[in-house]
PQR file with spaces between the fields and no chain letter, atoms N, CA, C, O and H, PARSE charges and radii, in Angstrom:
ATOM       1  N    UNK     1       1.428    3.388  -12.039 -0.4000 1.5000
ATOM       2  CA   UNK     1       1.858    2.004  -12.075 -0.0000 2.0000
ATOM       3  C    UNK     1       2.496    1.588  -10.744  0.5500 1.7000
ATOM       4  O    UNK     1       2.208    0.527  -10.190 -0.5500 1.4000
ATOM       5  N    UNK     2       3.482    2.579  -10.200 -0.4000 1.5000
ATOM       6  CA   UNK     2       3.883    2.387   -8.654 -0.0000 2.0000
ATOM       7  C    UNK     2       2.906    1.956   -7.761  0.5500 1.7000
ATOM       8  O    UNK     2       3.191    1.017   -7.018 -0.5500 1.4000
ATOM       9  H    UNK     2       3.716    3.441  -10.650  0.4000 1.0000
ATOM      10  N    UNK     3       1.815    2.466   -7.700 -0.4000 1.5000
ATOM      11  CA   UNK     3       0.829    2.047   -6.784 -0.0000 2.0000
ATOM      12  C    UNK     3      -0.162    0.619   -7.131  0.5500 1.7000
ATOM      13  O    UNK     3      -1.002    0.178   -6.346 -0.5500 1.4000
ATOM      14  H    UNK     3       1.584    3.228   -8.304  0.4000 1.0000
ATOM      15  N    UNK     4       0.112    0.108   -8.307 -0.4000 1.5000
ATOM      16  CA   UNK     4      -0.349   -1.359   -8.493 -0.0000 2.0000
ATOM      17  C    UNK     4       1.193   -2.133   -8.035  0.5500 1.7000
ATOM      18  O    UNK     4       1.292   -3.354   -7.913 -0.5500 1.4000
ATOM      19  H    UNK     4       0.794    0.466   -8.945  0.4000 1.0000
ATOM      20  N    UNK     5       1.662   -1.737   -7.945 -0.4000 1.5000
ATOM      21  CA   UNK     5       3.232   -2.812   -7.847 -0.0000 2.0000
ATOM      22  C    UNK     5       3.006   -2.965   -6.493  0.5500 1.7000
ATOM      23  O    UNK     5       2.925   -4.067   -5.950 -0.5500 1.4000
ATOM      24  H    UNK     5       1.582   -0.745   -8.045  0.4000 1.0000
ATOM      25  N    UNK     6       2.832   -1.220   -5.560 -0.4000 1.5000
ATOM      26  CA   UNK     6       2.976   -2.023   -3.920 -0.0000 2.0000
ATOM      27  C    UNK     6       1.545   -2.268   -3.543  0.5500 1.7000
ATOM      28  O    UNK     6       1.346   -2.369   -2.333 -0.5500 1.4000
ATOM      29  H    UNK     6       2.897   -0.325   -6.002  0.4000 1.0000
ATOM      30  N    UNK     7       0.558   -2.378   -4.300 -0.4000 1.5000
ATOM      31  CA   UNK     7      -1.051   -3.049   -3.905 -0.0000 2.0000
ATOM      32  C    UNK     7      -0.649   -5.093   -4.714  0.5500 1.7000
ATOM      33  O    UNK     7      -0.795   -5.953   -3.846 -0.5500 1.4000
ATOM      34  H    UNK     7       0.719   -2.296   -5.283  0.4000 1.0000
ATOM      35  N    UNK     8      -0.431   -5.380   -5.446 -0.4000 1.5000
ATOM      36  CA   UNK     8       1.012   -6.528   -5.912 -0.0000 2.0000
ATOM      37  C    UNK     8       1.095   -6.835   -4.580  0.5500 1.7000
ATOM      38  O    UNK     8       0.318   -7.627   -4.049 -0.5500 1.4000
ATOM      39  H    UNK     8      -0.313   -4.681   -6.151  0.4000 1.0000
ATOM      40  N    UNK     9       2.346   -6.035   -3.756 -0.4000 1.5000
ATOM      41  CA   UNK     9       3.196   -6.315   -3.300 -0.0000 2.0000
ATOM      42  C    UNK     9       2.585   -7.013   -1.791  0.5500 1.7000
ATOM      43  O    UNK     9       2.961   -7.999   -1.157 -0.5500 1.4000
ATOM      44  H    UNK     9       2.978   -5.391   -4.188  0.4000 1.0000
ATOM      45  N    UNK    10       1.257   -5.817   -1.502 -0.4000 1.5000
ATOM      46  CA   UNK    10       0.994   -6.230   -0.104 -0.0000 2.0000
ATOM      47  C    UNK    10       0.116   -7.505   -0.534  0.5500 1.7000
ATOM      48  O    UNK    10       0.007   -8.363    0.342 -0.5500 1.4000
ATOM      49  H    UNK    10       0.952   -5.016   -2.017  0.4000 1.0000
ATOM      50  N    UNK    11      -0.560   -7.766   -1.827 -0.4000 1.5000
ATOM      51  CA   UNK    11      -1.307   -9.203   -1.640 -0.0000 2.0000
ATOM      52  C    UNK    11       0.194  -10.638   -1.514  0.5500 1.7000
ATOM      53  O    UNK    11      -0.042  -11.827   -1.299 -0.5500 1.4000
ATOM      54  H    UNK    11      -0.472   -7.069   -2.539  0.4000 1.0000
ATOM      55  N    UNK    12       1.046  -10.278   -1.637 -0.4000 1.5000
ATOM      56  CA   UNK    12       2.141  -11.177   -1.317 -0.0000 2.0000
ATOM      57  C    UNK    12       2.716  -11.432   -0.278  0.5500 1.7000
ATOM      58  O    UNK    12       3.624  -12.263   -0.251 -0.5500 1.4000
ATOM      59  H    UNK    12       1.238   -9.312   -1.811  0.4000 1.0000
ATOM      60  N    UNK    13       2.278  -10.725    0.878 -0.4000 1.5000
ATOM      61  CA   UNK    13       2.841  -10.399    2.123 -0.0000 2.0000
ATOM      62  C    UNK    13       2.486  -11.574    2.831  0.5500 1.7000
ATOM      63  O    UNK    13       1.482  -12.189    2.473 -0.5500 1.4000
ATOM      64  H    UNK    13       1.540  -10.050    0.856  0.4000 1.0000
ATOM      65  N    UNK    14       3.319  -12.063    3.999 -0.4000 1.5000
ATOM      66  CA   UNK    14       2.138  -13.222    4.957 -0.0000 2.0000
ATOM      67  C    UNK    14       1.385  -12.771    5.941  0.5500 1.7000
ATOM      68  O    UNK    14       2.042  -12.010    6.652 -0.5500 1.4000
ATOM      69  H    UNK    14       4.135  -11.563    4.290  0.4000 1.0000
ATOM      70  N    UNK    15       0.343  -12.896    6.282 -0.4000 1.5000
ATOM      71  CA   UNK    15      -0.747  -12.933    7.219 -0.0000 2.0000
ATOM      72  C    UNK    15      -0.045  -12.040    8.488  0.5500 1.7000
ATOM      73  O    UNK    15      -0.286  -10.972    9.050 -0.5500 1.4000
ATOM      74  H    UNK    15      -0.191  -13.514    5.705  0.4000 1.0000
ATOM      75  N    UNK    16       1.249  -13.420    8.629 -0.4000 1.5000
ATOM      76  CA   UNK    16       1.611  -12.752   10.130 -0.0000 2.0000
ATOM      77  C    UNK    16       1.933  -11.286   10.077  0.5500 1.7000
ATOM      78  O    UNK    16       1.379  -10.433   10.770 -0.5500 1.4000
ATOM      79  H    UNK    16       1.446  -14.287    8.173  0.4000 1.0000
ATOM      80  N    UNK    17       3.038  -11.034    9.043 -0.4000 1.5000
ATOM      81  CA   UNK    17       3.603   -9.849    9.097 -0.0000 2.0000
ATOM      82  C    UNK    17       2.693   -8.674    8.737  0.5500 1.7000
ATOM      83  O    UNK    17       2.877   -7.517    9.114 -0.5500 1.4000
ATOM      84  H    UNK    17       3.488  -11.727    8.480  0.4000 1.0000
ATOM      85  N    UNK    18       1.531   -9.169    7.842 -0.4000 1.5000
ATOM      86  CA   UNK    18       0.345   -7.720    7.812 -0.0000 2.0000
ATOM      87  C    UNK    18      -0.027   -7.647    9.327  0.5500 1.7000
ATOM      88  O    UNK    18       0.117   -6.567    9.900 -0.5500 1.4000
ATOM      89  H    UNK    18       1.382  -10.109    7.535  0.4000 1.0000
ATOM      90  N    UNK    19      -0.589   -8.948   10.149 -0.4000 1.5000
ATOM      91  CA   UNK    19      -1.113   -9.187   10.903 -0.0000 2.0000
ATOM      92  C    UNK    19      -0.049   -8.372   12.621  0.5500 1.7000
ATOM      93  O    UNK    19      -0.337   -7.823   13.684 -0.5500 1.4000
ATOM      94  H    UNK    19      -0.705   -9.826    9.684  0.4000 1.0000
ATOM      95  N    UNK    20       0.875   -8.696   12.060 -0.4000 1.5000
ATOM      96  CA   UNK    20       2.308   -8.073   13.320 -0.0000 2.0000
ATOM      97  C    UNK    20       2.440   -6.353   13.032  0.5500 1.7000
ATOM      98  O    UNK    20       3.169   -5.592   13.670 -0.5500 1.4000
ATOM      99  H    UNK    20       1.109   -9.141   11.196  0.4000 1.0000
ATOM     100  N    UNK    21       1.331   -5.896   11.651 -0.4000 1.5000
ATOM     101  CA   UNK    21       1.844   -4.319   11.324 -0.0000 2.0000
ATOM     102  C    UNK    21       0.364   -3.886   10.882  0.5500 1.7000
ATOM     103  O    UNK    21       0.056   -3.518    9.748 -0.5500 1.4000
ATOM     104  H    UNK    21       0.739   -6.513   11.133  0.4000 1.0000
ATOM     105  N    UNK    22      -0.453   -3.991   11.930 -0.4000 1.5000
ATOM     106  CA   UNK    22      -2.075   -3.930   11.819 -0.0000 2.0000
ATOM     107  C    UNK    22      -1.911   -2.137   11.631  0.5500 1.7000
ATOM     108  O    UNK    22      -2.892   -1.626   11.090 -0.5500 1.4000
ATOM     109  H    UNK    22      -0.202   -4.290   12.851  0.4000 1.0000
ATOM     110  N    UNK    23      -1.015   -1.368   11.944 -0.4000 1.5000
ATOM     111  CA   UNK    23      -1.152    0.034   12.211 -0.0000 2.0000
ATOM     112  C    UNK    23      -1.095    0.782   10.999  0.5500 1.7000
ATOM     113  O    UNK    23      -1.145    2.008   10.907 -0.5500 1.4000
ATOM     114  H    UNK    23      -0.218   -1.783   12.383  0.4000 1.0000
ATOM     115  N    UNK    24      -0.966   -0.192    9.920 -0.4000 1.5000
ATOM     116  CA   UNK    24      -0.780    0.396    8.121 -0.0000 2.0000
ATOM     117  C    UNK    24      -2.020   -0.677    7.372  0.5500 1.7000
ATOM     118  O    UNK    24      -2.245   -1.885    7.287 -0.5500 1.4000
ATOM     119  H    UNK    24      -0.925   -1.189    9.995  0.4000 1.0000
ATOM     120  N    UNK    25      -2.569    0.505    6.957 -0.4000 1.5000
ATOM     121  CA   UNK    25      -4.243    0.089    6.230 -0.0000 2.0000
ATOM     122  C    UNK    25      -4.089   -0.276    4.918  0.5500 1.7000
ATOM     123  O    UNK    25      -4.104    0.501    3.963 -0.5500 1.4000
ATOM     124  H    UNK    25      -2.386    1.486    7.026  0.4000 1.0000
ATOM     125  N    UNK    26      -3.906   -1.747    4.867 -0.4000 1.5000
ATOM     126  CA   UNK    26      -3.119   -3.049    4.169 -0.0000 2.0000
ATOM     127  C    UNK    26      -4.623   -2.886    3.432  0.5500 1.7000
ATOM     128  O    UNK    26      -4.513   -2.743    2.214 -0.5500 1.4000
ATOM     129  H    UNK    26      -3.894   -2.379    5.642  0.4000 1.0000
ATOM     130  N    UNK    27      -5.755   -2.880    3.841 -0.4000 1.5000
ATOM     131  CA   UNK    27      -6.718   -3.039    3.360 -0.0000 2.0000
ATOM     132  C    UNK    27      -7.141   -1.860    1.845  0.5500 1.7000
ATOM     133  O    UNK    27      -7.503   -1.882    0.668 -0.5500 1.4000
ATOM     134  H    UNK    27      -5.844   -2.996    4.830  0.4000 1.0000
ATOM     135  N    UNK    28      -6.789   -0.999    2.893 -0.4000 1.5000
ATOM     136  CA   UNK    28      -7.062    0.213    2.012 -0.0000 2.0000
ATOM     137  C    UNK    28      -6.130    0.566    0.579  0.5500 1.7000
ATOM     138  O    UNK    28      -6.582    1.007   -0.478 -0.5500 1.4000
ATOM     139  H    UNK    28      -6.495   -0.981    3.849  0.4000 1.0000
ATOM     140  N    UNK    29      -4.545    0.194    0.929 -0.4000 1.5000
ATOM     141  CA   UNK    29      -3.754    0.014   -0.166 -0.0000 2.0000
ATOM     142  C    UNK    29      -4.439   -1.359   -0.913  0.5500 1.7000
ATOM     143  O    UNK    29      -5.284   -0.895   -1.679 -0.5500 1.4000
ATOM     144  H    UNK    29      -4.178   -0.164    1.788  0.4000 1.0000
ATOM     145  N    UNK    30      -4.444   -2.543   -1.004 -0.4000 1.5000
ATOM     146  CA   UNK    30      -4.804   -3.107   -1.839 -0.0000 2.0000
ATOM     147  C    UNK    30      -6.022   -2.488   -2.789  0.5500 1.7000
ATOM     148  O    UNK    30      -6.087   -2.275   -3.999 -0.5500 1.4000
ATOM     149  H    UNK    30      -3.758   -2.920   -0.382  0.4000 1.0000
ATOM     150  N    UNK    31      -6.962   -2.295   -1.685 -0.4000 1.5000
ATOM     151  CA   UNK    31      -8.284   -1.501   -2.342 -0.0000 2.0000
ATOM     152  C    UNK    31      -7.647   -0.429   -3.852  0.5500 1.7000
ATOM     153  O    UNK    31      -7.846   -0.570   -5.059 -0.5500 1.4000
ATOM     154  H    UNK    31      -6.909   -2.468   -0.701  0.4000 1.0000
ATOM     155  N    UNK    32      -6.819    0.645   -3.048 -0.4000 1.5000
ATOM     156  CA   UNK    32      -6.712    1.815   -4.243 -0.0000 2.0000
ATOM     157  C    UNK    32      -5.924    1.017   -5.519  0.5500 1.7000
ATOM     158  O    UNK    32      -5.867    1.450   -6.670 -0.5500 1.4000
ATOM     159  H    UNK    32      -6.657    0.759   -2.068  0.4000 1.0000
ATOM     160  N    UNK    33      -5.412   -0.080   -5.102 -0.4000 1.5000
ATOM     161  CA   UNK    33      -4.531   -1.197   -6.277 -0.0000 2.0000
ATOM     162  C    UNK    33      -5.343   -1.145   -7.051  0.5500 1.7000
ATOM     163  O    UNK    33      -5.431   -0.253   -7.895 -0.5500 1.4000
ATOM     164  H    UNK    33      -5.458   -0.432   -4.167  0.4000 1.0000
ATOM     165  N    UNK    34      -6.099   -2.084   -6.925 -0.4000 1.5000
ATOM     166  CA   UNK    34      -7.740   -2.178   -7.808 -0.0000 2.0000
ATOM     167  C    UNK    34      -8.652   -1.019   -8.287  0.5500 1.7000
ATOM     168  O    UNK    34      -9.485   -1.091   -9.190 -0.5500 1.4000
ATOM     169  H    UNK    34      -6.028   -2.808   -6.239  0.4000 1.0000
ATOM     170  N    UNK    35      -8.339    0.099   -7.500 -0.4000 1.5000
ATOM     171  CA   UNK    35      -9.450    1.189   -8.447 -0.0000 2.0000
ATOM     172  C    UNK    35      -8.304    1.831   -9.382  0.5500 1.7000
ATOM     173  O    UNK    35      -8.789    2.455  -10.325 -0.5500 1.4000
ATOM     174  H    UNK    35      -7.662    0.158   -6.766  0.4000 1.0000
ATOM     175  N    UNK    36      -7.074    1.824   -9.346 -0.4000 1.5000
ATOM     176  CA   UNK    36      -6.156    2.426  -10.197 -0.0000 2.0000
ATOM     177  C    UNK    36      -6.104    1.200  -11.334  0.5500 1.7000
ATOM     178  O    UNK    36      -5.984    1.646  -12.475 -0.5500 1.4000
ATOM     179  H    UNK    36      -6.680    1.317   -8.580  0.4000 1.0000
ATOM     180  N    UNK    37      -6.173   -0.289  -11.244 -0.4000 1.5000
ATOM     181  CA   UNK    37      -6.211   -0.727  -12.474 -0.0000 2.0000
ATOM     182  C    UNK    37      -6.975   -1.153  -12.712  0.5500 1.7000
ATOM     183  O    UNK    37      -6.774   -1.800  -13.740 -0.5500 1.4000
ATOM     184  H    UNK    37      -6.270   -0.651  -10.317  0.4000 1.0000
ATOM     185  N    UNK    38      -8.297   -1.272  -12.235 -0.4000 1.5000
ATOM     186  CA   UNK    38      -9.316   -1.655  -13.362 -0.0000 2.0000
ATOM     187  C    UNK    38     -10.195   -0.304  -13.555  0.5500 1.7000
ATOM     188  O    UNK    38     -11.072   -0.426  -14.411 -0.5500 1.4000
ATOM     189  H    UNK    38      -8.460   -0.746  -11.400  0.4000 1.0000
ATOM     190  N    UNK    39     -10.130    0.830  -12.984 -0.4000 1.5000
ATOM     191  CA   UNK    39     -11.491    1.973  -13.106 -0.0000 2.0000
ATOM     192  C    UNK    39     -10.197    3.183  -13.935  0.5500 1.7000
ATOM     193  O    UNK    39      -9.771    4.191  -13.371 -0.5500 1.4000
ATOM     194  H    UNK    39      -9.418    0.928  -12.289  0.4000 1.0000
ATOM     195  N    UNK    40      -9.766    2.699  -15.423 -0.4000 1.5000
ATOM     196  CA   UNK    40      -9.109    3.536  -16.106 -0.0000 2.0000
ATOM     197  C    UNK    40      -8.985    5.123  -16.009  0.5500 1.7000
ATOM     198  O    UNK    40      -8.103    5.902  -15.648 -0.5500 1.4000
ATOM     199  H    UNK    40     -10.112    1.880  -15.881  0.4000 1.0000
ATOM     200  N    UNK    41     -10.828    5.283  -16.711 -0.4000 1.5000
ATOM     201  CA   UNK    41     -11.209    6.889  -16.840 -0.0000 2.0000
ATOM     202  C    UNK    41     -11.955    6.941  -15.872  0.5500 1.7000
ATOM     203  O    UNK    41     -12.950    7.586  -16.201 -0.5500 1.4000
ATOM     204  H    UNK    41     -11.545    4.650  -17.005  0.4000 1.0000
ATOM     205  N    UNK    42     -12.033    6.518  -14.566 -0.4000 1.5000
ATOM     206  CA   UNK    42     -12.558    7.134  -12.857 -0.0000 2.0000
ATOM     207  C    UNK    42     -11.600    7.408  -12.110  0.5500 1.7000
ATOM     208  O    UNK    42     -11.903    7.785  -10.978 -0.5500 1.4000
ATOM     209  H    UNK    42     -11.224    5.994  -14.298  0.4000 1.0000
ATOM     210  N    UNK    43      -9.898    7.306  -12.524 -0.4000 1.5000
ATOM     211  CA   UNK    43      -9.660    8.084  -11.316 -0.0000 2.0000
ATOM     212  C    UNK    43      -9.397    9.367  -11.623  0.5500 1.7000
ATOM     213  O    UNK    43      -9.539    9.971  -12.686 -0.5500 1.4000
ATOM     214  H    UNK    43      -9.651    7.000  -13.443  0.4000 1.0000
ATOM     215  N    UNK    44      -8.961    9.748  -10.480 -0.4000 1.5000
ATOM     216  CA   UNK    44      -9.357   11.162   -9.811 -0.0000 2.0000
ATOM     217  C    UNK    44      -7.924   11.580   -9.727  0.5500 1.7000
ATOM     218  O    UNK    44      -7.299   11.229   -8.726 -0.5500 1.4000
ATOM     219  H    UNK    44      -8.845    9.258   -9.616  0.4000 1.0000
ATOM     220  N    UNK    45      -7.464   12.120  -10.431 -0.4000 1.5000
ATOM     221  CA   UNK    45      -5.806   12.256  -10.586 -0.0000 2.0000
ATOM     222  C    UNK    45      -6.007   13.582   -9.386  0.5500 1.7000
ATOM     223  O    UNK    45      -5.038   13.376   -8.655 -0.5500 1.4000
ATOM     224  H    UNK    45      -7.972   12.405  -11.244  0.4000 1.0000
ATOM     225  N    UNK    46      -6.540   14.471   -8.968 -0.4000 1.5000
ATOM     226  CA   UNK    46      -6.426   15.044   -7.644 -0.0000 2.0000
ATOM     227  C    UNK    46      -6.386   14.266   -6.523  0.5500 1.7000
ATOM     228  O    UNK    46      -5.648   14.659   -5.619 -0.5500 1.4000
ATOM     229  H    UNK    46      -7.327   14.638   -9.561  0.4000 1.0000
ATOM     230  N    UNK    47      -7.053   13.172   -6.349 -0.4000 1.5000
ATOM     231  CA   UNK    47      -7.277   12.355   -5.088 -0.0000 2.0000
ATOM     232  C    UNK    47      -5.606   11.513   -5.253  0.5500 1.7000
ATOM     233  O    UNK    47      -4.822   11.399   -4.311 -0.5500 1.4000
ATOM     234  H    UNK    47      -7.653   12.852   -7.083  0.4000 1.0000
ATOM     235  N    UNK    48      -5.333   10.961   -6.785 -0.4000 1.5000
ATOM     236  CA   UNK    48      -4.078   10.024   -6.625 -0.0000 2.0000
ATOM     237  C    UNK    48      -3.157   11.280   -6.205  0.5500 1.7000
ATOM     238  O    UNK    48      -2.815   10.945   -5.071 -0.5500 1.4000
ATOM     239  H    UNK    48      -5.970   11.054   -7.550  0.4000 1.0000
ATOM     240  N    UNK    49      -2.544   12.554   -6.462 -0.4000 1.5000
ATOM     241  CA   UNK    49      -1.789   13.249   -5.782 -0.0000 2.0000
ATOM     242  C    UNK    49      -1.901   13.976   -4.383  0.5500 1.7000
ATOM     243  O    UNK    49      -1.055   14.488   -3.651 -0.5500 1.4000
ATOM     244  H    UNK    49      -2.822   12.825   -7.383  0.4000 1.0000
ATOM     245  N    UNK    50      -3.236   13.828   -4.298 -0.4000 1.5000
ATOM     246  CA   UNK    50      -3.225   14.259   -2.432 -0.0000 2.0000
ATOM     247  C    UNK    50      -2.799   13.028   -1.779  0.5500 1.7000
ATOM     248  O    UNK    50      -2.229   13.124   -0.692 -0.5500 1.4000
ATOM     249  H    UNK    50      -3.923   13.412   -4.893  0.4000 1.0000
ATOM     250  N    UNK    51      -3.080   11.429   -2.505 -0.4000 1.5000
ATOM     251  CA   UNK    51      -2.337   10.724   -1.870 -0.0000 2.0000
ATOM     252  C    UNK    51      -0.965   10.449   -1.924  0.5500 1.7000
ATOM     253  O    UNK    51      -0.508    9.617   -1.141 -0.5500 1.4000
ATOM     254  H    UNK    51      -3.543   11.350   -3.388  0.4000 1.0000
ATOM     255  N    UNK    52      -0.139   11.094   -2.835 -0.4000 1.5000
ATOM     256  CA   UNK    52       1.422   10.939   -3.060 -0.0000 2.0000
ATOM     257  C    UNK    52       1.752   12.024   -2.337  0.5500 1.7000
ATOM     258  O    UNK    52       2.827   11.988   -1.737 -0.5500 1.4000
ATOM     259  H    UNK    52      -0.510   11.770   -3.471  0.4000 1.0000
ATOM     260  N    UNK    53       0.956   13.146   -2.241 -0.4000 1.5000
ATOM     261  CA   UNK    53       1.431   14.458   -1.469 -0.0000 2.0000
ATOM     262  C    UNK    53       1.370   14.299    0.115  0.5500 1.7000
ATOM     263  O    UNK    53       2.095   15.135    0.654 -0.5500 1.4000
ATOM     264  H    UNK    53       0.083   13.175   -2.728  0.4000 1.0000
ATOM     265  N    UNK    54       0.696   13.446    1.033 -0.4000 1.5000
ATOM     266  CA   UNK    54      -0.168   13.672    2.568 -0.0000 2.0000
ATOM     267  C    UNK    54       0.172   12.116    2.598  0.5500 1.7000
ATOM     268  O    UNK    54       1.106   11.957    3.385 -0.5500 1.4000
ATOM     269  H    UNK    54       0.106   12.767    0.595  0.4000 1.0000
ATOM     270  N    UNK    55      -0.299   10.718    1.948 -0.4000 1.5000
ATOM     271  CA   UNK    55      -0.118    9.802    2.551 -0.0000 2.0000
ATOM     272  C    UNK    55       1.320    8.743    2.426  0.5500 1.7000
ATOM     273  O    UNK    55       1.883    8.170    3.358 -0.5500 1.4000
ATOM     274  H    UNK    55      -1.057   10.848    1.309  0.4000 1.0000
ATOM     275  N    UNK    56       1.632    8.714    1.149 -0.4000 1.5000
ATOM     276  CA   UNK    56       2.829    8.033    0.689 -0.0000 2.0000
ATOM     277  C    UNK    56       4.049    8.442    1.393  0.5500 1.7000
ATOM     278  O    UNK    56       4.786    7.547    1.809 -0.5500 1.4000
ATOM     279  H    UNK    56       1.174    9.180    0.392  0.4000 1.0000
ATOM     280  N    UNK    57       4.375    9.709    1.591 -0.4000 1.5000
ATOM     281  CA   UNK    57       5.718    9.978    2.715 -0.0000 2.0000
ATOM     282  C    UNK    57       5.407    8.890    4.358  0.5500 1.7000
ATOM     283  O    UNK    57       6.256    8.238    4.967 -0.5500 1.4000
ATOM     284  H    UNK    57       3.777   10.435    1.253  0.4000 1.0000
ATOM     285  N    UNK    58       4.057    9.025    4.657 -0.4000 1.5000
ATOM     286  CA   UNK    58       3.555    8.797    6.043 -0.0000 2.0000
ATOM     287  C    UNK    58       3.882    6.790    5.879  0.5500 1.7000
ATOM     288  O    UNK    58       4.421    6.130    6.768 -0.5500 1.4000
ATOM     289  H    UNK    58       3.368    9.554    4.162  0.4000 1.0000
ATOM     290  N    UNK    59       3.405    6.246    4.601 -0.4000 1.5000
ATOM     291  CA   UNK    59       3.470    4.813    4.457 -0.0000 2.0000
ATOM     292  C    UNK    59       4.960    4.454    4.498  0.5500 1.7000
ATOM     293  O    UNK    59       5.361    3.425    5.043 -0.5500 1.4000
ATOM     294  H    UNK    59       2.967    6.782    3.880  0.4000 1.0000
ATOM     295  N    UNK    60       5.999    5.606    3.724 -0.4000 1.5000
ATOM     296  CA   UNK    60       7.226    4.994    3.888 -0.0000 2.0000
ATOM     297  C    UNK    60       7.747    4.521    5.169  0.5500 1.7000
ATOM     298  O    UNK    60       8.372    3.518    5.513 -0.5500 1.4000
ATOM     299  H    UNK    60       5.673    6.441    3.282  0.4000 1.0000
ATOM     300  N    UNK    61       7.262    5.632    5.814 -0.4000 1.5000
ATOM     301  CA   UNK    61       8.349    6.101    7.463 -0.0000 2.0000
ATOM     302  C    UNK    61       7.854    4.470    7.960  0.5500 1.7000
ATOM     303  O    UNK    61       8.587    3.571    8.371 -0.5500 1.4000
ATOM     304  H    UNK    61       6.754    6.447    5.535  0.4000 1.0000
ATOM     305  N    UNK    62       6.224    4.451    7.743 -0.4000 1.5000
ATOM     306  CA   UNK    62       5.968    3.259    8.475 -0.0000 2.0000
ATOM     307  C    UNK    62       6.443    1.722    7.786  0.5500 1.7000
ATOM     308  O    UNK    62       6.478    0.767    8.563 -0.5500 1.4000
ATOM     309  H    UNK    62       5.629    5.181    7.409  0.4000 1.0000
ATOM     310  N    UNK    63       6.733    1.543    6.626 -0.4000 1.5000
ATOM     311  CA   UNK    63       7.195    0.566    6.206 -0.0000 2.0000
ATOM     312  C    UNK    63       8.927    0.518    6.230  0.5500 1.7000
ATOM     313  O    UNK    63       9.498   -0.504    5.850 -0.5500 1.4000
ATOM     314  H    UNK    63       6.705    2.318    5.995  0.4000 1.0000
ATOM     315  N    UNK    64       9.482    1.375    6.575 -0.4000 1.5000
ATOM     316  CA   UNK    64      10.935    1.500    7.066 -0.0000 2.0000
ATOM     317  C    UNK    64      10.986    1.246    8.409  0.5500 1.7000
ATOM     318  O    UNK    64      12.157    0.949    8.647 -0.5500 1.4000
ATOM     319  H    UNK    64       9.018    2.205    6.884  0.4000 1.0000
ATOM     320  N    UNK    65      10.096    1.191    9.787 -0.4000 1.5000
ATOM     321  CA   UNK    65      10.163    0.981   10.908 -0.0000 2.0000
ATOM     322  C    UNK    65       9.985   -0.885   10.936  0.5500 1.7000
ATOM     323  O    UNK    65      10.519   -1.527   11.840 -0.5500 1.4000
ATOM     324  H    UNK    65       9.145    1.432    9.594  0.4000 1.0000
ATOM     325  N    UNK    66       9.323   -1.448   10.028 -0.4000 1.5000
ATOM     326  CA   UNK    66       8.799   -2.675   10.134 -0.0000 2.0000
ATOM     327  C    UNK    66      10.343   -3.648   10.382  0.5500 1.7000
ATOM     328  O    UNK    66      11.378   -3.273    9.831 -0.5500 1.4000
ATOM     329  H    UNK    66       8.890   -0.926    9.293  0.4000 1.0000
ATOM     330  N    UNK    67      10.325   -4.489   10.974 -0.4000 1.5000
ATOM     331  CA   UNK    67      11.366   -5.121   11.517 -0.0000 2.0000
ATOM     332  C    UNK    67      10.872   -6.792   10.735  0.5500 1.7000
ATOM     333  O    UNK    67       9.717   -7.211   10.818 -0.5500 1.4000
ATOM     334  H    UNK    67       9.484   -4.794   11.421  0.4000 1.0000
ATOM     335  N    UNK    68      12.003   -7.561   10.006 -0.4000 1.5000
ATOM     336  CA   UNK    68      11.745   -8.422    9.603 -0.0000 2.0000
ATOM     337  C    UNK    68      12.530   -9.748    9.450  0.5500 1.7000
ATOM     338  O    UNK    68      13.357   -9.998    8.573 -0.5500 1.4000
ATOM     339  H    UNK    68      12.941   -7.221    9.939  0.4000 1.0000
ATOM     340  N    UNK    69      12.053  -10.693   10.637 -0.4000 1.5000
ATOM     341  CA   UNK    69      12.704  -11.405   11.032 -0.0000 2.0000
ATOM     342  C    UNK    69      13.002  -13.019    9.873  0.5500 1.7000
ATOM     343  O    UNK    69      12.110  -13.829    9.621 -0.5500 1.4000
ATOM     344  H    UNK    69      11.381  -10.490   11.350  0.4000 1.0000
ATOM     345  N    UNK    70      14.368  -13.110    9.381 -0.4000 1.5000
ATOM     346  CA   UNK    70      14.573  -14.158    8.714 -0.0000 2.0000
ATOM     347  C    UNK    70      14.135  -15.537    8.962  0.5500 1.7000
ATOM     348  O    UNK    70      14.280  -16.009   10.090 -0.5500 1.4000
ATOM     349  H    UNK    70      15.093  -12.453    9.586  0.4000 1.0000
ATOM     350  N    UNK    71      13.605  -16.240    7.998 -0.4000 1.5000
ATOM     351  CA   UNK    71      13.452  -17.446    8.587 -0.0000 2.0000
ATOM     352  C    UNK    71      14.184  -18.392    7.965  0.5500 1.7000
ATOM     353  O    UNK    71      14.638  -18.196    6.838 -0.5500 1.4000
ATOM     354  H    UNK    71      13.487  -15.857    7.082  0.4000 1.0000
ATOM     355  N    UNK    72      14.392  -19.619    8.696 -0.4000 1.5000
ATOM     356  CA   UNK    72      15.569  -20.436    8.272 -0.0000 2.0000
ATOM     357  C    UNK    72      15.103  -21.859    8.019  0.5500 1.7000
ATOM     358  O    UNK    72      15.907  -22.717    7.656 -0.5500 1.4000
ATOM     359  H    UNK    72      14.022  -19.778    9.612  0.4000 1.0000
């Protein structure tokens, strides 16, 4: 369910700021959003933990570096 909340999260994002953080594959998270909730009995519960094991530490570091400027 975590991984539909931040595939959610990045279709909420604005343009600029995906667009200002091109170096995180915005594309590819939304994508796995969609095969985790609509393809029930296709996923691949090895593939969803090689990605919590190898990529999800790597997405934090990079979504903790992102700098985000208030607007007024």
């Amino acid at each position: 369910m975590n991984f539909i909340v931040i595939g959610e999260a990045v279709s909420c994002m604005s343009l600029s700021l995906l667009d200002s953080n091109h170096h995180i594959l915005w594309v590819e998270i939304k994508a796995f959003r969609n095969i985790i909730a609509h393809n029930y009995f296709g996923v691949d519960v090895e593939q969803v933990w090689q990605i919590i094991e190898d990529d999800l530490p790597v997405f934090l570091d990079k979504i903790k570096q992102i700098k985000i400027t208030p607007t007024s």
